[in-house]
Each structure stands twice: as structure tokens, then as C-alpha cells.
ZAMARGU-4260 file (C-alpha; in steps of 0.2 Angstrom, whole numbers, plus 5000, padded with zeros to 4 digits):
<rodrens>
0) 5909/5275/5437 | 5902/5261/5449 | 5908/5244/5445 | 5896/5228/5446 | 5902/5225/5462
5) 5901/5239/5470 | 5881/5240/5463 | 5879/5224/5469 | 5885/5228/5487 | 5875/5244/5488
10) 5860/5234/5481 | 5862/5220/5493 | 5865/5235/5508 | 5847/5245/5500 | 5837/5226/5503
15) 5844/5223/5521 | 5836/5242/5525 | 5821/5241/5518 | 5817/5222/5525 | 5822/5229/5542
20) 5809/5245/5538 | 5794/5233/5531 | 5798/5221/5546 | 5798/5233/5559 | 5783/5245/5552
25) 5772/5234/5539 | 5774/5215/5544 | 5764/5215/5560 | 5751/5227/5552 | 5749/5216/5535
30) 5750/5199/5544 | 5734/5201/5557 | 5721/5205/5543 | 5730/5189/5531 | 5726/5179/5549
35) 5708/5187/5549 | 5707/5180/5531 | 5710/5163/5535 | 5700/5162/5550 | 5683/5172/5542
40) 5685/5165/5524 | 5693/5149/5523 | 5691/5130/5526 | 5705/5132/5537 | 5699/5140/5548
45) 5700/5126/5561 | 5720/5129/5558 | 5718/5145/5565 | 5709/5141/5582 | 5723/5128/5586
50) 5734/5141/5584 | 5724/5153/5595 | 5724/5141/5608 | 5743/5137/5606 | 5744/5157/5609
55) 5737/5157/5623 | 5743/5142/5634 | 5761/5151/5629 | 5754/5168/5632 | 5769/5172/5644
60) 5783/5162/5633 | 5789/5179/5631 | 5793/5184/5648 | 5804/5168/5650 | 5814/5169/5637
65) 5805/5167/5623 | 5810/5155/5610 | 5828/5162/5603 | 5835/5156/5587 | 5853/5155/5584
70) 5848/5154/5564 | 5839/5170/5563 | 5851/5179/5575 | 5864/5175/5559 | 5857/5178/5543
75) 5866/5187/5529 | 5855/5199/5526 | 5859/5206/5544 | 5874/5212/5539 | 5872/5221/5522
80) 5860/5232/5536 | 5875/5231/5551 | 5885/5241/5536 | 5877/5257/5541 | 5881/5254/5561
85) 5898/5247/5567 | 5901/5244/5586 | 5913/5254/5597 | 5919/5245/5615 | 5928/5258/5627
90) 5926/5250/5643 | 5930/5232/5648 | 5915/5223/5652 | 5918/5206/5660 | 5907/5189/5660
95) 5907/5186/5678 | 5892/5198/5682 | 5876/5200/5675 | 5872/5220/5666 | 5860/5233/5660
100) 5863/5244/5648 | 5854/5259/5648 | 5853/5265/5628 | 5851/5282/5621 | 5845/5289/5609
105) 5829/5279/5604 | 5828/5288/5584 | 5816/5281/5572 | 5820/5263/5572 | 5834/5259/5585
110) 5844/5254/5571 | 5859/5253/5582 | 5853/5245/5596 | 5846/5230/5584 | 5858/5227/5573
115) 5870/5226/5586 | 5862/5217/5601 | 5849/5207/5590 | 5859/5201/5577 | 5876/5193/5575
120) 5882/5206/5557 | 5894/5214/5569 | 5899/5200/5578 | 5897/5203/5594 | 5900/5185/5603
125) 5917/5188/5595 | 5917/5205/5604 | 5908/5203/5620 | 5913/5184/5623 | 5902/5174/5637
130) 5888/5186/5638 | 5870/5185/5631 | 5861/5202/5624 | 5842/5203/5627 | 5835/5221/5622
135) 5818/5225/5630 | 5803/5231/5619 | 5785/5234/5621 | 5777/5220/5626 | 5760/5223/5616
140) 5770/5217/5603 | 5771/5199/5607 | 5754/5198/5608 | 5751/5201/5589 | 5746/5185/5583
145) 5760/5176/5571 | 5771/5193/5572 | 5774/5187/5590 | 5785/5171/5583 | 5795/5182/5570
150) 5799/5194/5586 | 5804/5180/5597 | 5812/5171/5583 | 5826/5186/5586 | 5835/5180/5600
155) 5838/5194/5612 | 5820/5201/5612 | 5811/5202/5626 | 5795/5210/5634 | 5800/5228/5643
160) 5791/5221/5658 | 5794/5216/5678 | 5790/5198/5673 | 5803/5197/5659 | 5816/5208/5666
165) 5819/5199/5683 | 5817/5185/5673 | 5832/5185/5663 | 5843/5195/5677 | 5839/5180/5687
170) 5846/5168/5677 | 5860/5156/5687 | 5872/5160/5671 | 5880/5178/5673 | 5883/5187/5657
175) 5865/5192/5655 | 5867/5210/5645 | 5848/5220/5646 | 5849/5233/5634 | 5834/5246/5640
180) 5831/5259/5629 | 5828/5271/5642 | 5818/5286/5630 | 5806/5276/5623 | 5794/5280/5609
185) 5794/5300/5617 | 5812/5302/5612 | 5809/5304/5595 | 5795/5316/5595 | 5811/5328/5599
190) 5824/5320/5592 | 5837/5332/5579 | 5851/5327/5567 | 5868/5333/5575 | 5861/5335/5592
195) 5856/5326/5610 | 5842/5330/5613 | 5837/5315/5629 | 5822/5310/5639 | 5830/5303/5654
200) 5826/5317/5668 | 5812/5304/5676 | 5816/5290/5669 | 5824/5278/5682 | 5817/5260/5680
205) 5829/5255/5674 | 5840/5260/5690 | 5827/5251/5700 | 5830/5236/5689 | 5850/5235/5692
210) 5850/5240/5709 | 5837/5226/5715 | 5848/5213/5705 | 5864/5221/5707 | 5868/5222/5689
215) 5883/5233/5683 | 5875/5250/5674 | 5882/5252/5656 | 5878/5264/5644 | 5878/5265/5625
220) 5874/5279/5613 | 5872/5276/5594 | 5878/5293/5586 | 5872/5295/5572 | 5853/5287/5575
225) 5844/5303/5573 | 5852/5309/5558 | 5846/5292/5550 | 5828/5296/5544 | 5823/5312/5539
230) 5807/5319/5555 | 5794/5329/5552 | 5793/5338/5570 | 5780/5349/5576 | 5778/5363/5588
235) 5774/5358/5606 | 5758/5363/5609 | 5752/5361/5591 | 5736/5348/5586 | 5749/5338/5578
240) 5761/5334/5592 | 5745/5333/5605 | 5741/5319/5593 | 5757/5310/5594 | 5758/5312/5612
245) 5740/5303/5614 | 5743/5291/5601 | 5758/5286/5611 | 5749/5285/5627 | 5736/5274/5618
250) 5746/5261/5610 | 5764/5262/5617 | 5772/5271/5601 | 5772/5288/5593 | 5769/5291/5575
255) 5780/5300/5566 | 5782/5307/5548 | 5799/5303/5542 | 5812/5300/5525 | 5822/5288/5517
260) 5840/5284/5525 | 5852/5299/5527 | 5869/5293/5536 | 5879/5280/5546 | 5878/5279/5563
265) 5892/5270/5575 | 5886/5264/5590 | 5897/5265/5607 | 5900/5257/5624 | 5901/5273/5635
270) 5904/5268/5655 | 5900/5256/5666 | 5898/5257/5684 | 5893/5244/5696 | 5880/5248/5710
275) 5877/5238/5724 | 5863/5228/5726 | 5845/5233/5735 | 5830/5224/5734 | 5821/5236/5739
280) 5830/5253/5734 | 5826/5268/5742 | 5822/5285/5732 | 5836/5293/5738 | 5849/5280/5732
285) 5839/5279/5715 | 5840/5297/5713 | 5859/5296/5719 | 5864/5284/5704 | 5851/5292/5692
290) 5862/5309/5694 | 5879/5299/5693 | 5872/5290/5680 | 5867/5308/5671 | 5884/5316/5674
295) 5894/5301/5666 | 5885/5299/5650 | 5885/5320/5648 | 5905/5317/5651 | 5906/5304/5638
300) 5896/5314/5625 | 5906/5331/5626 | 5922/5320/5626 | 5918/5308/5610 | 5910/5325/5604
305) 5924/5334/5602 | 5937/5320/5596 | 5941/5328/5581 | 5948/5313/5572 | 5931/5305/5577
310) 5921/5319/5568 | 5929/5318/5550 | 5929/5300/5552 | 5910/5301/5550 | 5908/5294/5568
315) 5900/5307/5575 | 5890/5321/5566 | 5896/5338/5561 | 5886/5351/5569 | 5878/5356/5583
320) 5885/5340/5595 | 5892/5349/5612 | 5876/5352/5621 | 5867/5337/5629 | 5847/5343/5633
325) 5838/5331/5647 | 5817/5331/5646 | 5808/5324/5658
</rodrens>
């Protein structure tokens, strides 16, 4: 039988999830018509136009660098949600050169990704000493009024954007660590517990972006992300899908039907490798490293894959994990 503590942990691990689910899918949407309020049907409405205006003289704040904070980055309740993704190193990554890290897969939420890059629950300055994380993401969403501040607020987000991106890899200090989640929002529509399934066969920005600042190329696979939430998928072809896919062309994301959490997930530092740098790369040399880059992260996959202490660990899920499937 449970103890009280025990309760009280798994209680304590249940709230960090479901604020980290309201935050990233109901708090933009419920604060913009609570902003409409105050501006259509209150005596403060004057409050709201200084605020407007505030918006728009810091309209690209985002792009440099937004405003971080430490306090936020550190808060508890980061942790009891870091409990479902610890973080694995496997190559040396020194602070002397600036990197981006190109992550896979996207699932759901990028529970991975954020609790390990946005927040300190796993401790990665103790980990990754002298380096600072910034994970990109769409930029329509700093322009959501008051949810912009909350997404700034976690240090390490920043727009997906040229302006942002060469912003922060230009930075006099090295240690600059882009995480890029290369999929994006498409990546779900196709995602499958137990396999990699990744969309990455023309995806190649984010080569462009560390061959012009001649960034080392890192890569970092969360096993486990898909396996998190529970997908409704549909046929490709079908009404459904057609819907996601335009829905996704519209606004950026895809919307997707999915379940309550369903397992941990480990997240892993694969490979790094260090291209030289050109300002102005060629096709052909981004098509060379997009392949090297391909053949590496498929390497790693079928080797972690088949680590059998790794599997009944609960590291990498049972099933079908051998086969790595590359969409355009």
C-alpha cells in the first residue's frame, strides 16, 4: 500500500504536468480574451493601451534575447515534471565554441527538450558547465499579448527566426547552445510509441545556420517523447489529416487529439560534429553534412536501440525501435 509520502510525491509530480499541459495549451488561449475584457469593459482600460504600446516599442525584445529569468528557470515545480525525463551526456561538449543542437523527435509537447534546456530540474549548468541553452520556437508566439512575458520569462526561449538565431550565435561569449527542433509541428502528425518515425529528409536550416557561424552540430533524441501522450492519427489522405496539415500551414502548429501521460522518457546527447564555417554555404556542402548528419543520428539510434540493459531499464521503449523512417 502507498505511503503518505509516496502520495504526496506522485501528487506533487501529477501538478508539475498538468501546469506544464495548461501552460503550454490553455494559458495563451485564456489570457487574450481576460486582456479583451480589461480593455472593452473596464475603467482600466487606459492600463491596457500603455501596455500595448510597451508591446510594440519591445516588439523585437524577442529576437535579442528576450528578458531571461534565472527565477523562473529554477522553480520547484520544474522538477517534480523533470521526474518523467532525465538527461543522458555521451559526447564531451566543451565551452570554448558556440553549438546547435538539432532535436528529434518533436511529440506532443517537447517535454524533453523543455525540461531539460528550459529549466534547471535537471541541473544542467551542473552538467553542461559554461554554456547557455536557448531552444527555438515559433515566433508567433511572442506576439500574444501578456503570454509573450511568461514565454520570455523562461530563459532559453527564443524566436525560431534569422533575426533571433544569428542573434544569439553572435554573441562575443562562446557557449551559446541552440537547440532546434528540426520536425516541427509536422512531426507529430506521424509520430508512433516505440518507433522513429522523423521529418528531417529536407529539413536543413538548421545546417545553414551552423555552417554560416561555424557552430559545432549536436544532436539529441528524447526516447520515449512519443510514447508520452496517447495520438489519435489518421490516414494520410483522409479529411482529418488535410485539416491538420492546413491548420498547420495557417497558424504554425498542428492540432492533435491526444491522452493523458503514458511513460518516461530519457533524453540523450547523441554526436556532435564540427563543420567548418561558410557564410555563404553552398548546396552541395549543405547536402554533404545534412547526409553525414543523417547517417550519424541513424547510427546512434540503432546502437542505443539495441542496448539491452538500456531497454529493461525503461530508457528506451520496447517494441518496434530498430528502424529509423525519414519524411520529407
Amino acid at each position: 500500500m502507498p505511503t503518505s509520502s509516496s502520495l504526496l510525491y506522485r501528487g506533487l509530480q501529477g501538478f508539475g504536468v498538468l501546469q506544464w499541459v495548461f501552460s503550454f495549451l490553455g494559458l495563451g488561449e485564456s489570457l487574450i480574451p481576460l486582456f479583451s475584457l480589461l480593455v472593452l469593459f473596464t475603467s482600466l482600460w487606459w492600463l491596457s493601451v500603455l501596455y500595448l504600446v510597451g508591446l510594440f516599442l519591445g516588439w523585437d525584445t524577442p529576437s535579442q534575447g528576450g528578458r531571461p529569468s534565472e527565477w523562473m528557470r529554477k522553480q520547484t515545480f520544474w522538477k517534480h515534471l523533470s521526474d518523467y525525463s532525465p538527461i543522458k551526456e555521451t559526447v564531451e561538449l566543451p565551452p570554448n565554441r558556440n553549438y546547435v543542437l538539432g532535436a528529434h523527435p518533436h511529440g506532443i509537447m517537447c517535454t524533453g527538450i523543455f525540461c531539460n534546456f528550459l529549466t534547471e530540474s535537471n541541473g544542467f549548468s551542473q552538467r553542461l558547465p559554461g554554456h547557455r541553452p536557448w531552444t527555438a520556437t515559433l515566433d508567433s508566439l511572442f506576439r500574444l499579448p501578456v503570454y509573450h512575458g511568461y514565454i520570455m520569462s523562461l530563459a532559453g526561449m527564443c524566436p525560431g527566426n534569422h533575426q533571433g538565431l544569428d542573434f544569439i550565435l553572435s554573441q562575443p561569449q562562446l557557449g551559446q547552445a541552440v537547440v532546434i527542433i528540426v520536425g516541427g509541428a509536422h512531426e507529430c502528425l506521424s509520430m508512433v510509441p516505440g518507433e522513429h518515425h522523423l521529418t528531417l529528409q529536407e529539413q536543413k536550416g538548421f545546417l545553414h545556420l551552423a555552417l554560416r557561424h561555424g557552430a559545432a552540430l549536436v544532436s539529441v533524441y528524447s526516447f520515449g517523447e512519443n510514447g508520452i501522450f496517447s495520438l489519435k492519427t489518421f490516414a494520410t489522405g483522409s479529411w482529418q489529416h488535410l485539416c491538420q496539415i492546413t491548420f498547420k500551414k495557417l497558424l504554425g502548429f498542428a492540432p492533435s487529439s491526444s491522452g493523458a501521460v503514458a511513460s518516461r522518457l530519457t533524453c540523450v546527447i547523441l554526436s556532435c560534429s564540427g563543420p567548418p564555417q561558410r557564410l555563404h554555404p553552398s548546396e552541395e556542402e549543405v547536402d554533404h553534412y545534412h547526409a553525414l548528419y543523417m547517417k550519424a543520428l541513424c547510427s546512434c539510434l540503432r546502437t542505443w536501440s539495441r542496448v539491452p540493459d538500456r531497454v529493461e531499464s525503461g530508457m528506451i521503449p520496447r517494441g518496434r525501435n530498430d528502424g529509423v523512417r525519414y519524411t520529407a
